[in-house]
C-alpha positions, 0 to 999 in steps of 0.5 A: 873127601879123597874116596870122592868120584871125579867131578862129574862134569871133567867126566863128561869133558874126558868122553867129549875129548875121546870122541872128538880125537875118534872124530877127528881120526875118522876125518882124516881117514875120510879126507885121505880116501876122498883124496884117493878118489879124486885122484882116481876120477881124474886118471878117468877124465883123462882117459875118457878126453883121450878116447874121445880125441881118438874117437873124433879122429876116427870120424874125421877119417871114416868122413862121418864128422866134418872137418873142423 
């Protein structure tokens, strides 16, 4: 009896438990990424809200927008 493989089933349960850490590794690799990304949209916002008060001020002068 000592010469018997593992129970078959604790074998499935370690591979499930393997992947679920590579899982759960490749979702915090995600959720830092998509944290990243949202910070870079963000710096993209700002800068397009800047450009476009700058723009508007540039009509204003030019008289091609009416004064609000």
């Amino acid at each position: 009896m000592a010469d018997d493989p593992d129970n078959i089933v604790l074998q499935f349960l370690r591979r499930i438990d393997a992947r679920l850490s590579n899982l759960e590794e490749d979702m915090k690799e995600l959720k830092r990424r998509m944290s990243h990304l949202d910070e870079g949209f963000s710096i993209v916002q700002r800068r397009m809200d800047r450009l476009e008060d700058r723009l508007e001020r540039i009509e204003k002068r030019l008289d091609l927008a009416e004064a609000a």
